[in-house]
N, C-alpha and C positions, 0 to 999 in steps of 0.2 A: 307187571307191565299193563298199562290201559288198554283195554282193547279195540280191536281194529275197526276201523270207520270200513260200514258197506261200499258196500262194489259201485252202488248207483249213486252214493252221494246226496243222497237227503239229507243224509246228518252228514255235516264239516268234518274231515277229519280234523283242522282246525279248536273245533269244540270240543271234542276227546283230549285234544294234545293239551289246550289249554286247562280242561278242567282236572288232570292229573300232572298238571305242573306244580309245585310244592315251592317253585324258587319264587313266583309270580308276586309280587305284593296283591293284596286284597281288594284293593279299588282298581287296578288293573285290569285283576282277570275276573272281577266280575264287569266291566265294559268290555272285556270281550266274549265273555259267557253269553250275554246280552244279545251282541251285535251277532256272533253265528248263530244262537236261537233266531235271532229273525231271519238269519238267510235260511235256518231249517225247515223254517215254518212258511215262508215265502213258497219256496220250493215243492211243499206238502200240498200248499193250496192250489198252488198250478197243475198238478198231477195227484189229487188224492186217492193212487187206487189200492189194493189191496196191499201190497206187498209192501209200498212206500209208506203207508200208518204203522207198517207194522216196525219199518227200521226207525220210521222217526218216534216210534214209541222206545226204541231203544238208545236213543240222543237223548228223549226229555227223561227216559228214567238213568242217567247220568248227571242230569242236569240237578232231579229233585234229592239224590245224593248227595249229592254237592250243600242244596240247601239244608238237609237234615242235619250233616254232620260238621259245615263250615259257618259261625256264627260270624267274625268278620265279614267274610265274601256276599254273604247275605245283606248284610248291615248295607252296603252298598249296591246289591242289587235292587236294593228296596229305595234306595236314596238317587236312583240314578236312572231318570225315568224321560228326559228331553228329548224326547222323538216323535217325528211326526205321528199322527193318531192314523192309524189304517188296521186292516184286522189284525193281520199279520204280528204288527204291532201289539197291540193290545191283547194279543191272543196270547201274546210271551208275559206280558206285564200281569195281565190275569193270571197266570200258570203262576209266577212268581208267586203273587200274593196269596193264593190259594193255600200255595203248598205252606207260605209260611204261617200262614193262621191255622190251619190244621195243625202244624206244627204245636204252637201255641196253644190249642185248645186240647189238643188230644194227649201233647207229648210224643217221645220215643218210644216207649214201650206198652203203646197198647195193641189194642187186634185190628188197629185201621191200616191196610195196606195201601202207605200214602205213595210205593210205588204204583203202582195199579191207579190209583186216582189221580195220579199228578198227569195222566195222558186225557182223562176226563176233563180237568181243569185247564191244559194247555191247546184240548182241539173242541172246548164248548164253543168256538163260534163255526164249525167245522162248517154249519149250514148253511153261510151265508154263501158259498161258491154258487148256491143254486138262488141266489137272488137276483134282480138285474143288478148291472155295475151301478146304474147311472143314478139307483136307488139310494146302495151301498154307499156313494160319494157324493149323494146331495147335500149342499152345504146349509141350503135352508131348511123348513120346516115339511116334512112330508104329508102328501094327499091323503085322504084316509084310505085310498085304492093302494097307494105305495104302503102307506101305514101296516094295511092287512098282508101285504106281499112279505112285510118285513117283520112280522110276528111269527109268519112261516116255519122262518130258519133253525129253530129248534127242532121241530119234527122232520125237516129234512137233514138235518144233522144226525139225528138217532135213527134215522133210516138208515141212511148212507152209515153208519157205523151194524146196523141190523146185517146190511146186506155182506160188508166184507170183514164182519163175523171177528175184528180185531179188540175191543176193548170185554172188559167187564160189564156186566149188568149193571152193577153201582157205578162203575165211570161213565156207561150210557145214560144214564140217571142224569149225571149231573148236565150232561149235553141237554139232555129232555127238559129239565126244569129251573136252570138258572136264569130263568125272567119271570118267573112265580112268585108272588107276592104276599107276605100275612094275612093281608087282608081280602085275598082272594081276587085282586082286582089285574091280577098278572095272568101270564100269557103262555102255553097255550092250552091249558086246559083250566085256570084259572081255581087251582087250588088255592085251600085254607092253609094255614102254618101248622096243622097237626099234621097234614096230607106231603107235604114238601120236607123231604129228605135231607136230613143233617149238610149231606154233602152237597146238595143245590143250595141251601143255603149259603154256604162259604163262598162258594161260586157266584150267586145273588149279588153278595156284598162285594166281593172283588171287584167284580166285575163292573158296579157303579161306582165305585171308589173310582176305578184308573179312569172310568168314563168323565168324571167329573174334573179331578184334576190335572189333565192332560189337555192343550190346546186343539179346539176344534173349529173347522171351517166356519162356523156360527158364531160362539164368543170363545170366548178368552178361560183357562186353566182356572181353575179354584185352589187358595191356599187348602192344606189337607184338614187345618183343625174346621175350615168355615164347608167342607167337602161331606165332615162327618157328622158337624151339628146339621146339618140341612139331610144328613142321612138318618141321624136318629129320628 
């Protein structure tokens, strides 16, 4: 039987029931995989204190199951991305695509515990809670005083994961370092590409992936093949 959704309701029992329904067709229940990960993660962001990272670590590691072992359901979480851009949002699209490139690169059976990372890759934006909103949802171009507010959120993401002691060092990792760049010109400690960790990488590229072809207050979504020549 799948097991029982917490008491407090971070994770849906909805996204349990759905993600161990067997009768579900494929495109189905990954739009609704989808939609209660964002009500999961909605929910994490408004109260992220200890106890609630630690249940909704046990929502996304059902979720990253789901993706290892269901290659249909996948196909379509990965194809099924029309939703407004906010973190929340993109924090699940991230997760998604993270776990599936690991997937990809590493396989099933190596020593990567892509449970354990798939909670890295689904609360890398965890820092931005300590940004201002108005930072967060400006549609145009930010000041370079917002700019530096908004480089921040890494380190107070791996704070706030330091302090309630809930993730992995490698899953902290990837919070710490998915805006680091090869060439040293990323943020916030502006490592080189020997220095930046397998698993920030993945998280790097996700993470501009969904940024790019997803609709933003600013301009307009990018088709995905003009998304990843402009990323090479």
């Amino acid at each position: 039987p799948p097991p029982s959704s917490p008491q407090n309701q971070i994770v849906p029992e909805a996204l349990i029931t759905v993600i161990h329904d067997n009768r579900l067709p494929s495109e189905e229940k990954a739009a609704l995989v989808k939609q209660h990960s964002f009500d999961m993660m909605k929910s994490l962001f408004e109260q992220p204190t200890a106890e609630n990272i630690r249940e909704a670590k046990k929502g996304i590691s059902q979720v990253v199951r789901l993706i290892l072992k269901d290659d249909m359901t996948l196909h379509h979480l990965l194809n099924n991305t029309s939703y407004d851009y906010c973190t929340y949002t993109h924090s699940v699209n991230v997760g998604i695509l993270s776990v599936a490139l690991s997937k990809a690169v590493f396989g099933l059976s190596s020593h990567h515990d892509l449970q354990a990372l798939g909670a890295g890759f689904f609360l890398h934006d965890l820092g931005k809670i300590s940004v201002d909103k108005d930072i967060i949802n400006k549609p145009g171009k930010l000041s370079d005083e917002e700019s530096e507010q908004m480089r921040k959120h890494p380190v107070f993401g791996f704070k706030l994961l330091q302090e309630t002691k809930q993730l992995t060092e490698e899953a902290k990792t990837i919070v710490l370092q998915h805006h680091e760049r090869a060439d040293g010109k990323g943020y916030p400690k502006g490592l080189k590409s020997r220095d930046i960790h397998i698993y920030g990488k993945i998280c790097a590229i996700a993470d501009v992936y969904d940024a790019l072809t997803i609709d933003r207050p600013y301009r307009k979504k990018m088709k995905p093949f003009d998304a990843l020549h402009l990323m090479r």
